[in-house]
C-alpha angles and dihedrals in degrees: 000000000000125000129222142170126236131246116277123205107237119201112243092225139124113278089247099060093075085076083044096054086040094063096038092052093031112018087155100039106105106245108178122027115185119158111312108343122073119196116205119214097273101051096050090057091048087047083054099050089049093049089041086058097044094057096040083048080061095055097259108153147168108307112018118107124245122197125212114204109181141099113244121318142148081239088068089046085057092034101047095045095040080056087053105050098054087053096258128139114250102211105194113222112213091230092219083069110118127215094284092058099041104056079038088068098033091055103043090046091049083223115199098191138012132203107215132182105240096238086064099047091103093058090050082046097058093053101034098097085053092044096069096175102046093095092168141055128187123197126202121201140090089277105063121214101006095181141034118273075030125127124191125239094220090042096058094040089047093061111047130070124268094231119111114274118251103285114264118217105255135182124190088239082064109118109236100177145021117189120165134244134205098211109185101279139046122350120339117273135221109247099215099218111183129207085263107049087048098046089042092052095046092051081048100060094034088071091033087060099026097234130195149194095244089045113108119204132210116231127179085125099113114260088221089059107078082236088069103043092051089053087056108039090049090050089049089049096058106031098261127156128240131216107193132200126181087233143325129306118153103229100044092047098047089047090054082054090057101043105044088034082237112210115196117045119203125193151157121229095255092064086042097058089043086052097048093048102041107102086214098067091088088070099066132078116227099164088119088067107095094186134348115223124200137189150143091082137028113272116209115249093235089048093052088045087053102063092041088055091046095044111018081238109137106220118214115192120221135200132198144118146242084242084055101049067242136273134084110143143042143143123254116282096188091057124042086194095058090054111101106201098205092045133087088219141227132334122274122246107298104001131123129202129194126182118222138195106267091223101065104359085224106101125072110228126212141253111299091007118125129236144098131334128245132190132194121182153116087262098064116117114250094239147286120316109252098341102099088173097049080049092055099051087045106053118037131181088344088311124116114219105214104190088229125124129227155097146253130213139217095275091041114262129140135214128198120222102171152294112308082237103045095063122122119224108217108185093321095324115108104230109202101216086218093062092057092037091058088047098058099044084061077071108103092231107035113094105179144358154186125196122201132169122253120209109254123181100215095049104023092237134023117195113244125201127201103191131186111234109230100242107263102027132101120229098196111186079237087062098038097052090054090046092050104039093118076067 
């Protein structure tokens, strides 16, 4: 039997709106939690429209691109959305970047403003006199403007009116947001998402998780990561509430769950696997968290029964994309026997997948075979940002080729193996790292673990792991090699 989900009706609106028709539905429902200020529906869409007139005061307009370089904050929220509703492109800026990658973006976007957190203006100091387009620079911080050519985010918000901004003329083709990916060659790409991919996709995984205005979500994944912006525009959408953190540290963020009874729980396997493994987490109660979700990377099944065991928490593993605004896949919330714990789930609504030979990308495989990805969707960027070649490979005959291995069986599900270019050729076979990684972290005293391939000149290519060792337990070569022995 193969599952499916059904059709949804998507709104043909603005991105923006989605904050609109929140504050209209839900004005008192608290909508952004960040420390120690909360901001209900209502402000945060009077925060918008004053943000939205401020930039549009400094000559933003339709158009033009707009980074954001800062780690989570209620300012992006505002930002992001204020961007949004004059008809701008919000580029999200990872804030680890250093001076090279930052007037790389700034450059390829042709960015005309950037909204900075103040603790990162030296670094958009630095490349300002290369950058000739970025005109404006927006610091966020309790301390306003702190440098010359500088404008403060309170500042500007302060002094502008709460009423919505005249209305820009927006189509859902409209692009709403450009963040870069790295891809697995050559310099990161803008990934061109339209109003439409992003509100599809947030409609999308709202029914895929069930999500609802009294849900509170948990959110220390990065808003510049896809991840992230997919976690705040679907809270925004139903009404949700989110509990924000800068990034991850276990007993702040454990202690956030408590106090705001936090309902949905998103991760990434690394903090799963922190999580699992930290003797603390016993102290905590987390009866308040209904499912975890985790994606970005595949999580190994023993390491996802783990923390259920551990928690009572059920784990559902996503899939998705930055070219797909992201998701695409993910296993069923409302039945925990329909969640298939080494898979990366079912299709969203109205989504299709095929799996293709790796060698020509032409032929469907079948059922259980093994080959490349493909995703087809409204969700789907519209391209890369000035790379008209990169976009063609990319996206064939409506398809979008992911680079990603895997299969699907007869109900649906897919599972990931590994990156088309992160297989390893052993005489001929092509080995996914992932598959051996999730082997060796079933070891009792393996932690953690990455696999890569090392040149041989007898079989091309020989995996090689590098494990972390779990404190207190011995990984003698003896023990290893029986572990190991499927390698």
């Amino acid at each position: 039997m193969t599952f499916f989900r059904p059709p949804l009706d998507y709104p043909r609106m603005p991105y923006d709106r989605t904050l609109s028709h929140g504050a209209e539905r839900h004005p008192e429902n608290v909508a952004v939690v960040f420390r120690d200020v909360s901001l209900t529906y209502r402000e945060l869409d009077a925060l918008t429209n004053r943000f939205a007139r401020a930039l549009t005061r400094l000559g933003v307009r339709k158009g033009d691109r707009v980074c954001l370089l800062t780690t989570n904050c209620s300012e992006y929220v505002i930002a992001f959305y204020a961007i949004a509703r004059i008809g701008a492109i919000a580029s999200p800026m990872n804030p680890s970047y250093r001076e090279r990658e930052i007037e790389y973006q700034l450059e390829d976007t042709g960015a005309v403003a950037i909204v900075v957190h103040s603790d990162l203006i030296g670094l958009v100091a630095a490349v300002r006199g290369r950058t000739p387009s970025l005109k404006h620079v927006i610091a966020i911080g309790p301390d306003g403007a702190p440098a010359p050519n500088v404008r403060g985010f309170s500042d500007l918000v302060a002094g502008e009116s709460p009423e919505a901004p005249p209305r820009v003329d927006v189509r859902e083709d409209d692009l709403v947001a450009l963040p870069y990916s790295s891809g697995t060659t050559g310099l990161p790409k803008g990934v061109m998402i339209s109003h439409k991919n992003l509100l599809v996709n947030n409609i999308q995984f709202v029914a895929c998780i069930r999500m609802q205005p009294s849900d509170r979500l948990m959110i220390f994944l990065p808003f510049y990561h896809i991840y992230g912006t997919m976690l705040m525009g679907s809270a925004v959408y139903s009404g949700a509430t989110s509990v924000l953190m800068e990034r991850f540290e276990p007993v702040e963020c454990l202690q956030l769950v408590e106090r705001h009874g936090v309902t949905l729980f998103f991760v990434v396997p690394p903090v799963l696997l922190m999580l699992s493994n930290w003797p603390e987490l016993g102290k905590y109660n987390l009866s308040s968290l209904r499912v975890t979700m985790v994606g970005a990377a595949p999580v190994a099944p023993e390491l996802a029964r783990r923390f259920k065991q551990l928690t009572g928490v059920p784990v559902l593993q996503g899939y998705g994309m930055t070219e797909a605004s992201p998701l695409t896949h993910v296993n069923p919330v409302y039945d925990e026997r329909l969640n298939v714990i080494d898979s990366a789930g079912l299709l969203a609504h109205d989504t299709e997948h095929r799996v293709v030979d790796i060698e020509t990308g032409e032929r469907t495989l079948a059922p259980g075979e093994v080959g490349e990805i493909c995703i087809r969707g409204p969700q789907v960027m519209q391209g890369y940002w000035k790379a008209p070649e990169a976009t063609a490979a990319a996206i064939r005959d409506g398809w979008y080729y992911s680079g990603d291995i895997g299969c699907v069986d007869e109900r649906g599900y897919l599972y990931i193996r590994d990156r088309k270019k992160e297989m390893i050729k052993f005489k001929g076979f092509g080995i996914a790292p992932a598959e051996i990684e999730a082997l060796l972290v079933e070891h009792p005293s393996i932690a953690d673990a990455a696999v890569i391939g090392k040149p041989d000149p007898e079989a091309g290519e020989i995996p090689k792991a590098f494990v972390v060792k779990k404190p207190g337990h011995d990984l003698a070569p003896a023990r290893r090699a029986r572990s190991c022995a499927a390698c």
